[in-house]
N, CA, C and O atoms as CSV, one atom per row, in Angstrom:
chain,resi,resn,atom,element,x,y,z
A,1,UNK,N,N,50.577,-23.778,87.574
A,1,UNK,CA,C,49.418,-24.630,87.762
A,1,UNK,C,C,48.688,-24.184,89.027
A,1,UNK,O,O,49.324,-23.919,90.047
A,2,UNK,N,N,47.464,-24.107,88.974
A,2,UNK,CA,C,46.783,-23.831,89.904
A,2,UNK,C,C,46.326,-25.097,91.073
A,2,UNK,O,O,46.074,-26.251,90.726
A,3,UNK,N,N,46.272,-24.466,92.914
A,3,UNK,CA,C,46.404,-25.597,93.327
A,3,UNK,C,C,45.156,-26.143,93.258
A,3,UNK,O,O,45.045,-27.117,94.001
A,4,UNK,N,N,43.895,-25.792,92.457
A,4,UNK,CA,C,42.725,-27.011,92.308
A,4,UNK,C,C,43.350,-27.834,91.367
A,4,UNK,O,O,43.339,-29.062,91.457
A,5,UNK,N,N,43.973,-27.121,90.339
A,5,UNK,CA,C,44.428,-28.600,89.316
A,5,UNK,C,C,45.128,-29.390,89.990
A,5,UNK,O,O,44.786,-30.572,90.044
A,6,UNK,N,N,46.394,-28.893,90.739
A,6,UNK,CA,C,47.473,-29.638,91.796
A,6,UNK,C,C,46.493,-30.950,92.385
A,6,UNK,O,O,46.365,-31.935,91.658
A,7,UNK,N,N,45.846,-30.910,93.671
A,7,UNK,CA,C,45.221,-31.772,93.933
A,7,UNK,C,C,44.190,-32.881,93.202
A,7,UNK,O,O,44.049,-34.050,93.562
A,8,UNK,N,N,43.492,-32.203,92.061
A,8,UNK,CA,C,43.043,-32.802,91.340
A,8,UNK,C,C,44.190,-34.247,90.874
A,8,UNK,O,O,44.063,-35.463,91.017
A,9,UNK,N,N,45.156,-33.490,90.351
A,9,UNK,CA,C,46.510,-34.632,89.583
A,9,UNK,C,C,46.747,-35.324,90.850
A,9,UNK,O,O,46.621,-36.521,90.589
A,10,UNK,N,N,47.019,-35.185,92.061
A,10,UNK,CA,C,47.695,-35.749,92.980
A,10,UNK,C,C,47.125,-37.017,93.356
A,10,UNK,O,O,47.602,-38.151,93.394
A,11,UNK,N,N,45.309,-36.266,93.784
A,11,UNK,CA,C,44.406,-37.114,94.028
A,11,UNK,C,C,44.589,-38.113,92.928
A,11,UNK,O,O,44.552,-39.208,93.490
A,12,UNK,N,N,44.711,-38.232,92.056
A,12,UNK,CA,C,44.776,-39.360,90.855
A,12,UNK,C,C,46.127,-40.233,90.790
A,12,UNK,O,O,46.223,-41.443,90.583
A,13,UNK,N,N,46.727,-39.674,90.928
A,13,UNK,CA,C,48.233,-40.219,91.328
A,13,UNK,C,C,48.426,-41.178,92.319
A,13,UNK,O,O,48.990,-42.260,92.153
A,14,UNK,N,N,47.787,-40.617,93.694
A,14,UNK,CA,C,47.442,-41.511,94.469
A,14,UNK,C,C,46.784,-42.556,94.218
A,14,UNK,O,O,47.146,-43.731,94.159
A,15,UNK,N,N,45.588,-41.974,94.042
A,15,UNK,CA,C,44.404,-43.320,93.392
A,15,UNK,C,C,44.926,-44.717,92.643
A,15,UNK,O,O,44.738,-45.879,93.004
A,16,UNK,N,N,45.488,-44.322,91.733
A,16,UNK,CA,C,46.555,-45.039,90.720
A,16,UNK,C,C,47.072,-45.843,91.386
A,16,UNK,O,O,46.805,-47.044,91.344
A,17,UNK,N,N,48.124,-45.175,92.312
A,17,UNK,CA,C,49.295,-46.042,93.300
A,17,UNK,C,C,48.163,-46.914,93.715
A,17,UNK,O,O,48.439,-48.065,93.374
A,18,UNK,N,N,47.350,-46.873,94.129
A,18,UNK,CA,C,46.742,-48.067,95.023
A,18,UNK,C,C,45.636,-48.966,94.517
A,18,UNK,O,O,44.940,-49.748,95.165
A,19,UNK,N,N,45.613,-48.617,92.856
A,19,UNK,CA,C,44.542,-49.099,92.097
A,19,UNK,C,C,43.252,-49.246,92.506
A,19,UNK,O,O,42.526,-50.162,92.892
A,20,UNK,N,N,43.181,-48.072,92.306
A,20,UNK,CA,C,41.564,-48.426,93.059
A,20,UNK,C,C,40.850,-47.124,91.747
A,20,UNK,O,O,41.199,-46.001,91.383
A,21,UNK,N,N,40.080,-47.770,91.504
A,21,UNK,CA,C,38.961,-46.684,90.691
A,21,UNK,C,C,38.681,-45.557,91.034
A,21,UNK,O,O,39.170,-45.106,92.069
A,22,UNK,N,N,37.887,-44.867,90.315
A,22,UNK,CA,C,37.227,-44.356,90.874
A,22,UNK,C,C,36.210,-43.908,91.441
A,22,UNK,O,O,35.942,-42.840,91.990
A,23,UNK,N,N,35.415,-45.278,91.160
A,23,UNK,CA,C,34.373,-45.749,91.730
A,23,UNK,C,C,35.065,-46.314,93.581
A,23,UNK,O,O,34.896,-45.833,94.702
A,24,UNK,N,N,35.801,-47.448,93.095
A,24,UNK,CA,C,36.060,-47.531,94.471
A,24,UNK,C,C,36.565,-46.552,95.329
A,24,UNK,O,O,36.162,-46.531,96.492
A,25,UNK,N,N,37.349,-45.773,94.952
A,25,UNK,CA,C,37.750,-44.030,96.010
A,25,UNK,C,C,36.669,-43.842,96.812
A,25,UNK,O,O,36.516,-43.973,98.026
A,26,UNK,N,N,35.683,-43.394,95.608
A,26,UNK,CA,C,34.249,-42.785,95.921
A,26,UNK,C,C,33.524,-43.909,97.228
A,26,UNK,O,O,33.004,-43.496,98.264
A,27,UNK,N,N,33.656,-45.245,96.868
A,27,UNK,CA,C,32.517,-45.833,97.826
A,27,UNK,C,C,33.384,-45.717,99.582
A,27,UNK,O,O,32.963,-45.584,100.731
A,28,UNK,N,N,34.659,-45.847,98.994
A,28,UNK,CA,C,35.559,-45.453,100.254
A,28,UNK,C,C,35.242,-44.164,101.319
A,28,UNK,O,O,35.503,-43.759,102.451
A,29,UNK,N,N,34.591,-43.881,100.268
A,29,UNK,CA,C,34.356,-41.903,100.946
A,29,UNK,C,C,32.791,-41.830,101.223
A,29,UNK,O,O,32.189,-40.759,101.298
A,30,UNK,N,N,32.326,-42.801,101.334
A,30,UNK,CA,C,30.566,-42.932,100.750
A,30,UNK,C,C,30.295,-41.076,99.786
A,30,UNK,O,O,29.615,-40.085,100.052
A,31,UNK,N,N,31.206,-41.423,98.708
A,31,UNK,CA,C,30.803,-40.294,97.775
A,31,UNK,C,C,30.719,-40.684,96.808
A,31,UNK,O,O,31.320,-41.689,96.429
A,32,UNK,N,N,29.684,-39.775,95.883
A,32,UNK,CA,C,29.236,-40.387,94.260
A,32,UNK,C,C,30.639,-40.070,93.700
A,32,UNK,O,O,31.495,-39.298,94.132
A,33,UNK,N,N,30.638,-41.040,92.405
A,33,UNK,CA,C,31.749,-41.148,91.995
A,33,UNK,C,C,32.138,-39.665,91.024
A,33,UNK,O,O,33.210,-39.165,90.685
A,34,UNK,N,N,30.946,-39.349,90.834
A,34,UNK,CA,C,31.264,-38.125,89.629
A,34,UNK,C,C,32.090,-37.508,90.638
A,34,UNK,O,O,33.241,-37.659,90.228
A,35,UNK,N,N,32.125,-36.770,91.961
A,35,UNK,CA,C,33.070,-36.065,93.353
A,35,UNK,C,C,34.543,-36.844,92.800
A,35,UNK,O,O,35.273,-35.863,92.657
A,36,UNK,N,N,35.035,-37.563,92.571
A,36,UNK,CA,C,36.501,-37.949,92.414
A,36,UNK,C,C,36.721,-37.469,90.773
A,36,UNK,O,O,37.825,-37.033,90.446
A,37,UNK,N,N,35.657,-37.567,89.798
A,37,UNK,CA,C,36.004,-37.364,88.555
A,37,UNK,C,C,36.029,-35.515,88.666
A,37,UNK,O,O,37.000,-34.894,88.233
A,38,UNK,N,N,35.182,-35.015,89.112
A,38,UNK,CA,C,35.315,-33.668,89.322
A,38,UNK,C,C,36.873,-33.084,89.504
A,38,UNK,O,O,37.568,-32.325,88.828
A,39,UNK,N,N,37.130,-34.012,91.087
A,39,UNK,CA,C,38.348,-33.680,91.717
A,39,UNK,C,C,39.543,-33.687,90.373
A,39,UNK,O,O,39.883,-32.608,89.887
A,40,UNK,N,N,39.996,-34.719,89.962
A,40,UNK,CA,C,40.642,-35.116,89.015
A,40,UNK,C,C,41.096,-34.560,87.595
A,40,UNK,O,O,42.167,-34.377,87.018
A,41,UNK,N,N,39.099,-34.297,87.194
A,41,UNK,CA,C,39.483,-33.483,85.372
A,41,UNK,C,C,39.193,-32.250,85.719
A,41,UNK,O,O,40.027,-31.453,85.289
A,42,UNK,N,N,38.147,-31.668,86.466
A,42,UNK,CA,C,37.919,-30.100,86.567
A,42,UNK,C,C,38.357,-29.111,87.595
A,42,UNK,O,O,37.963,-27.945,87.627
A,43,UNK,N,N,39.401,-29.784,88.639
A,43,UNK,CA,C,39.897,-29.132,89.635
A,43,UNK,C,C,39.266,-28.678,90.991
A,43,UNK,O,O,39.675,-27.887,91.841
A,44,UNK,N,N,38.003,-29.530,90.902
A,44,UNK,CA,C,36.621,-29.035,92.056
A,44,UNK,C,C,37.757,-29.493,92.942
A,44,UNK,O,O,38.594,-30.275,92.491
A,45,UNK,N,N,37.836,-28.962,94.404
A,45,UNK,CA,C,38.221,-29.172,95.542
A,45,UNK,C,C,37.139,-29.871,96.315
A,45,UNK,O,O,36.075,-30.264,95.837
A,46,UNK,N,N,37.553,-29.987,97.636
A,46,UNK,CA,C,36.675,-30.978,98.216
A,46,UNK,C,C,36.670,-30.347,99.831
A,46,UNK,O,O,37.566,-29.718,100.394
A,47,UNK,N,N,35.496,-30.702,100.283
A,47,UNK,CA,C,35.200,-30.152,101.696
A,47,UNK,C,C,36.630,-30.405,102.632
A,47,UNK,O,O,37.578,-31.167,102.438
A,48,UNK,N,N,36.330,-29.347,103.814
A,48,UNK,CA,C,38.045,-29.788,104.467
A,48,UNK,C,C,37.658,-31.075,105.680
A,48,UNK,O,O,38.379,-31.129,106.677
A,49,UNK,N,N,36.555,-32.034,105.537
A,49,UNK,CA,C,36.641,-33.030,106.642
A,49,UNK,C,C,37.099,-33.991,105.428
A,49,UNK,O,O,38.080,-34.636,105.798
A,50,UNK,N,N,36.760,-34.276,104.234
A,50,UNK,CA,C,36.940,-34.825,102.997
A,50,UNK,C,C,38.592,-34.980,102.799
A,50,UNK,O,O,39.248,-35.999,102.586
A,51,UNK,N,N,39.018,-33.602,102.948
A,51,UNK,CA,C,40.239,-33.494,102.781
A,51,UNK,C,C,41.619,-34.355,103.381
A,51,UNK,O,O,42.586,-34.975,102.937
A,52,UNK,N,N,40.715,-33.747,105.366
A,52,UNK,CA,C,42.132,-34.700,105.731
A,52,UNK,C,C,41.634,-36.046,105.823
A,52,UNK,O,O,42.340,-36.944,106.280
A,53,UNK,N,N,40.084,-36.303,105.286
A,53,UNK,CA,C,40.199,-37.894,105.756
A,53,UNK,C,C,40.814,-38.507,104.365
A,53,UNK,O,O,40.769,-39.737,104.358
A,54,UNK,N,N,41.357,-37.944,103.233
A,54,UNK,CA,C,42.126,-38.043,101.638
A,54,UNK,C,C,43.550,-38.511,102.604
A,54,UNK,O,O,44.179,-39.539,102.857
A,55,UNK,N,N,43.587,-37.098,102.930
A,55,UNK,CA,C,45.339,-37.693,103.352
A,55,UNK,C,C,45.520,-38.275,104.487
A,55,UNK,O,O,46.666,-38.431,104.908
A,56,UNK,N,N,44.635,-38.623,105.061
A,56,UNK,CA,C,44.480,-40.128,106.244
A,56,UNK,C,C,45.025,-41.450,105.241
A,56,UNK,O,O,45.940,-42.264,105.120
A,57,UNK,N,N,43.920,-41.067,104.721
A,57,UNK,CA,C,44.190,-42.300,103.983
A,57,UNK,C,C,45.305,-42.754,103.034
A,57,UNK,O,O,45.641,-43.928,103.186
A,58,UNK,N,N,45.826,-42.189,102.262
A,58,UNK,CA,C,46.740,-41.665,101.432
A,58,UNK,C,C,47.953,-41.693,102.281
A,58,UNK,O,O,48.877,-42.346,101.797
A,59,UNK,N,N,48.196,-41.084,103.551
A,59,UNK,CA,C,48.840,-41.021,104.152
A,59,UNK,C,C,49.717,-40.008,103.477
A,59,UNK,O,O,50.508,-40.455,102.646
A,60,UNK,N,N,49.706,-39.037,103.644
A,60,UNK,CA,C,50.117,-37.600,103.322
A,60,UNK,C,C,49.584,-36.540,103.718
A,60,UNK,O,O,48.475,-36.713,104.222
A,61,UNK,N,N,50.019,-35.308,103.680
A,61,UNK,CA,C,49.474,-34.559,104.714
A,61,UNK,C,C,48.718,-33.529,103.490
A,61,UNK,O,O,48.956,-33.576,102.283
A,62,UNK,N,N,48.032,-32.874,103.986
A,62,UNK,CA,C,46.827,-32.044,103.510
A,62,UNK,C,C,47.360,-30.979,102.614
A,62,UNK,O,O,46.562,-30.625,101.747
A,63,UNK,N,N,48.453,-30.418,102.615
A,63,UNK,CA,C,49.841,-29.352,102.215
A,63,UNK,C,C,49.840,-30.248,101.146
A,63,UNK,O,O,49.367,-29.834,100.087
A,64,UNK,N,N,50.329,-31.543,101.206
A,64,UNK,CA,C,50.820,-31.871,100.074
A,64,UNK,C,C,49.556,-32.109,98.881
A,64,UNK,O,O,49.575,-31.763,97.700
A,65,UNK,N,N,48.384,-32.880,99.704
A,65,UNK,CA,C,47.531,-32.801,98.483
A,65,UNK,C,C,46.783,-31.373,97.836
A,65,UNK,O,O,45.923,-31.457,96.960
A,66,UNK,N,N,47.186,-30.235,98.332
A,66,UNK,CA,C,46.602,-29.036,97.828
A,66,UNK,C,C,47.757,-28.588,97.193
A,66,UNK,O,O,47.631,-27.428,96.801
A,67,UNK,N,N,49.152,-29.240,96.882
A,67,UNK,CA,C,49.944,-28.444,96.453
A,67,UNK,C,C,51.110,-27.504,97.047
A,67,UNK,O,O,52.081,-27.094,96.411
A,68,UNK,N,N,50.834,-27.268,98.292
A,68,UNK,CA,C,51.693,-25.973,98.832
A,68,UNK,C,C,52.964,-26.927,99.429
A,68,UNK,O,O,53.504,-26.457,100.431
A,69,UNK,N,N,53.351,-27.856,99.065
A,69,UNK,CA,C,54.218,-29.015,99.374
A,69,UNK,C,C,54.185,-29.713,98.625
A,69,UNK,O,O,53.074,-29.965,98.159
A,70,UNK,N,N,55.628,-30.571,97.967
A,70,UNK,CA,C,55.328,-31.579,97.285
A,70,UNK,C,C,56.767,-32.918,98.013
A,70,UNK,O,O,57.493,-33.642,97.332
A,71,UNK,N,N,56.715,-32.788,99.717
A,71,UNK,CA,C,56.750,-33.575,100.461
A,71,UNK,C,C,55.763,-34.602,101.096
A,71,UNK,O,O,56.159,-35.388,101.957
């Protein structure tokens, strides 16, 4: 698996855990929501300030949401 798909799944995984849409992700991020559906079904990655403010939030580290860790 490639790590855009990796994060894509993760990012959703997460999302899930905390029920939140993906509308709400998005308003969390002041980002349009299609940016989380991207992330999710087509593997788009996401800018790297985007990134660690994901695993701020998430609380996980940046390794893990790209994949190169699954600590």
């Amino acid at each position: 698996m490639y790590m855009s798909q990796l994060f894509g799944e993760r990012v959703r995984e997460l999302r899930l855990e905390r029920r939140l849409s993906r509308r709400q992700l998005a308003e969390k991020f002041h980002l349009k929501q299609n940016a989380v559906y991207e992330w999710e079904t087509r593997g788009k990655q996401t800018d790297y300030e985007t990134l660690c403010k994901l695993a701020d939030f998430f609380d996980v580290t940046t390794d893990y949401l790209l994949g190169r860790t699954d600590i």
